[in-house]
N, C-alpha and C positions, 0 to 999 in steps of 0.2 A: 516351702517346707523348711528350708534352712534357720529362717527366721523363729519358726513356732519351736524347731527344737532348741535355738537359744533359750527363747524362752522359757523352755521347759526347763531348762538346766538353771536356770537363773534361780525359777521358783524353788526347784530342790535347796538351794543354796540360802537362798532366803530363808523355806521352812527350816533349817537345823537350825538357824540363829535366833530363830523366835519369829523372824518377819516379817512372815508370808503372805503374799500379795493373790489378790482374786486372779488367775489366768485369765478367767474375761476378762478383766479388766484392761490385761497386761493386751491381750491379741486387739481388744478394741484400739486402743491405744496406737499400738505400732501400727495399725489397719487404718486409721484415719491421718497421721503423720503421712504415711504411704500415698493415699491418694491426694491430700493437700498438695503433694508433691508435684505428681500426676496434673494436677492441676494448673497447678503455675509451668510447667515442664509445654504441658498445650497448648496455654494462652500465650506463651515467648513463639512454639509454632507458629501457631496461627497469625501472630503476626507478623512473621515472616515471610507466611504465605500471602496474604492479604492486607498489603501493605497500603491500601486505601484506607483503611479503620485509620492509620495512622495520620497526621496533622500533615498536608500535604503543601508545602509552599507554592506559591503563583507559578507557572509557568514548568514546573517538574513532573515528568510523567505521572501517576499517581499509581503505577504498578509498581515501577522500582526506583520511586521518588530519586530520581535522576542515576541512578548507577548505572545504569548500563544491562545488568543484571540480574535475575530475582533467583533466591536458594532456598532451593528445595529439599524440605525434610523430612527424610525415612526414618521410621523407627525401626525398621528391619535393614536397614540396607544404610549406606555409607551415601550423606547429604551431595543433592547434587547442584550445581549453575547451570542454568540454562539463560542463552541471551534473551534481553529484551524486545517484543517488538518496535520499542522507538527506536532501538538503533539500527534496526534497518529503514526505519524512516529518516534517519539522519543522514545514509545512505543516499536514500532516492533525493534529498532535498539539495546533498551536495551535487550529485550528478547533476540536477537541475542548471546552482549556482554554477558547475563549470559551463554550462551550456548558455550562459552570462544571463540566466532568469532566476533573480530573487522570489523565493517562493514565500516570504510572506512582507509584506507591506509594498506589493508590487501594484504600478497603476492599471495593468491593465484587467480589469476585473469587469463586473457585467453593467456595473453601476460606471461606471466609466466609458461604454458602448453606448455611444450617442445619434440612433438611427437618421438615416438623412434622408430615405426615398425608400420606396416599398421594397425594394429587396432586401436592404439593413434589417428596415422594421423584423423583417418575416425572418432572416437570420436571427435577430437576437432571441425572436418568440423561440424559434426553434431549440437554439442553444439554452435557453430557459428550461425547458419544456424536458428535452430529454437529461438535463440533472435535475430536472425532481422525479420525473420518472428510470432512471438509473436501480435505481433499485428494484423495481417492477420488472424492467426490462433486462438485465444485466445476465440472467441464465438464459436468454433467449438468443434466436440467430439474428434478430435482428434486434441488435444492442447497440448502435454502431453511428457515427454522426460524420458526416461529410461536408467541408463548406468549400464548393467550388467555384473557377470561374476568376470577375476580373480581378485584375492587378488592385491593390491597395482600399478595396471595400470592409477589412477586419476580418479576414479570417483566420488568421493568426490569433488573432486579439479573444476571439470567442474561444477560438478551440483552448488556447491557455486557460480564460477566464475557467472553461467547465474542469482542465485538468485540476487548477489552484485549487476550486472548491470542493470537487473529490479528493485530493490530498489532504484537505482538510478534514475531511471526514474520516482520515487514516486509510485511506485506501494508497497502494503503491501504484504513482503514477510517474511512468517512465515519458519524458518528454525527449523529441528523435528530430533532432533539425536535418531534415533530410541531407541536404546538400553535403553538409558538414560530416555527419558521422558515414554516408554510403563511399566516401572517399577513405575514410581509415579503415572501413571491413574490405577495400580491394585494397589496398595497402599489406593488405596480414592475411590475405583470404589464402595465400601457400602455407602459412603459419596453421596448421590444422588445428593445433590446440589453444593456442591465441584466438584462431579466429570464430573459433566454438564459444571462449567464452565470452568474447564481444555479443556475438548475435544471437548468445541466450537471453540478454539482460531484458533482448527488445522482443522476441518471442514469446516469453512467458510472465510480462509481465500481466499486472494485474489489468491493468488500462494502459494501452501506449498511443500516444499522439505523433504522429507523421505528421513535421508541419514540411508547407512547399515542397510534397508529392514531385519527382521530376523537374525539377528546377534547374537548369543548365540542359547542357548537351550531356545525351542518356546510349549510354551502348549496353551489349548485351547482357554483361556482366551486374551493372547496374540493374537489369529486370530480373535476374535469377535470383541475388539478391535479396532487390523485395518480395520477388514471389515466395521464397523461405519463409520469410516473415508474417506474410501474411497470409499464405497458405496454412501456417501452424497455428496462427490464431485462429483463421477461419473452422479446423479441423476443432479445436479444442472451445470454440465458442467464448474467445478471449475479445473483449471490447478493441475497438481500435477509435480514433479522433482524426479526420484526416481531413488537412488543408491542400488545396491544390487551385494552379491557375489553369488547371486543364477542368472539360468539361466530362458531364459524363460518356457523353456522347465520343469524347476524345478519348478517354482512359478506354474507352473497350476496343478503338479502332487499335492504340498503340498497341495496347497487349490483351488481347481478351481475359485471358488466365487470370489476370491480375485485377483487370479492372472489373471483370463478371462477376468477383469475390466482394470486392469493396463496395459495389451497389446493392448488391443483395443484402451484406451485415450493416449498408447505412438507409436501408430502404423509405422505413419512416420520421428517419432526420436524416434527411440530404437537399442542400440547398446549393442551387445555381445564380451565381450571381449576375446579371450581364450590361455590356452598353459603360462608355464612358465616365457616364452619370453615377455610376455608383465608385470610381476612384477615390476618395475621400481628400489624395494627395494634390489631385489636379484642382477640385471645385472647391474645397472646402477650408483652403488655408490662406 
């Protein structure tokens, strides 16, 4: 309205002088400046929002072409930032690196898994088998992979290989060396709120990998632990990856609780490995 009555007033002014302008002409006019406006005003939006249209160099996220960041534009409301998801993948990649596994150009991948006797073979299919079904199976109870059994036949090696290639796929993939981190949650486990948010990272994340299950001498404390952990995934149908030189048969005698959970969610990829012959350390080097 502000506008038309300029206008109006313009034309009065015009008409005394002699010259007077069509009102259409005039309202057309400012009506199309207006939306040209409009226009350009969207398309800087919209690039902002969907910053993939834009020329995206190698290697830079292609949502917030490496910022960290992407802003959001309200025409009603005061623009907002919100973070990216790659950096919480930058996140999960360093926690990786501290846990001294380079999460990309690492060798241990599946192409690198070199089966030596019928239990490898059947481990690698396995590990194969449930990342391309991962997706299919992944809201199910049984989502879950377990490579047990002997000392030094790659079960580490796989379980990594399958966590690398879901990370790659952008899924958060929390990698948990047993040994290592079950000693800094009883270290801080008086620290309630320290120790809360240690053993969230490993609860909820998207896929967590338990490599070497029980490794050392194991007391109580140690089982409550993981029963936490893995009772919260069991309950919320959270994947788990779990290396162990125990068997199944051993995981249920140590603790039922814990081990009756982890065969169930690894039901249709769980592999036992057994007999010297499958060490890779002793026969193969």
């Amino acid at each position: 309205m502000g506008r038309i009555n300029v206008i109006i007033q313009r034309l009065r002014q015009n008409t005394v002088n002699g010259q007077a302008t069509s009102l259409q002409e005039e309202i057309t006019q400012q009506t199309s400046t207006s939306k040209d406006l409009s226009k350009k005003s969207s398309s800087i939006n919209n690039k902002e929002l969907s910053p993939v249209s834009r020329e995206n160099p190698i290697g830079e996220c292609p949502l917030c072409l490496g910022k960290g960041f992407i802003i959001k534009h309200n025409i009603n409301a005061q623009d907002t930032i919100i973070f990216c998801k790659c950096k919480e993948m930058d996140k999960t990649r360093a926690l990786w690196k501290n846990s001294g596994i380079e999460s990309e150009k690492n060798r241990l991948t599946f192409s690198n898994y070199r089966p030596y006797n019928q239990f490898t073979e059947e481990a690698k299919n396995t590990a194969l088998n449930y990342f391309k079904n991962f997706k299919n199976i992944r809201a199910t109870r049984k989502n879950s992979a377990a490579f047990l059994g002997q000392v030094g036949s790659g079960k580490s090696h796989l379980s990594i290989a399958i966590g690398l290639n879901l990370l790659a796929k952008g899924l958060h993939v929390i990698y948990m060396s047993y040994r290592d981190e079950i000693l800094k949650l009883k270290q801080n486990i008086l620290d309630e709120e320290y120790y809360a948010s240690c053993i969230r990272k490993y609860k909820s994340a998207e896929v967590l990998i338990i490599d070497d299950l029980f490794k050392g001498k194991i007391n109580e404390s140690d089982i409550n632990i993981i029963f936490e952990i893995i009772n919260y995934r069991y309950m919320k149908n959270l994947p788990i990856i779990v290396s162990s030189e125990f068997t199944s048969e051993r995981l249920l005698y140590f603790d039922e609780g814990v081990g009756s959970r982890i065969i169930e969610m690894c039901k249709d990829y769980i592999i036992e490995m057994e007999g010297r012959e499958s060490n890779y350390r002793i026969n193969h080097r």
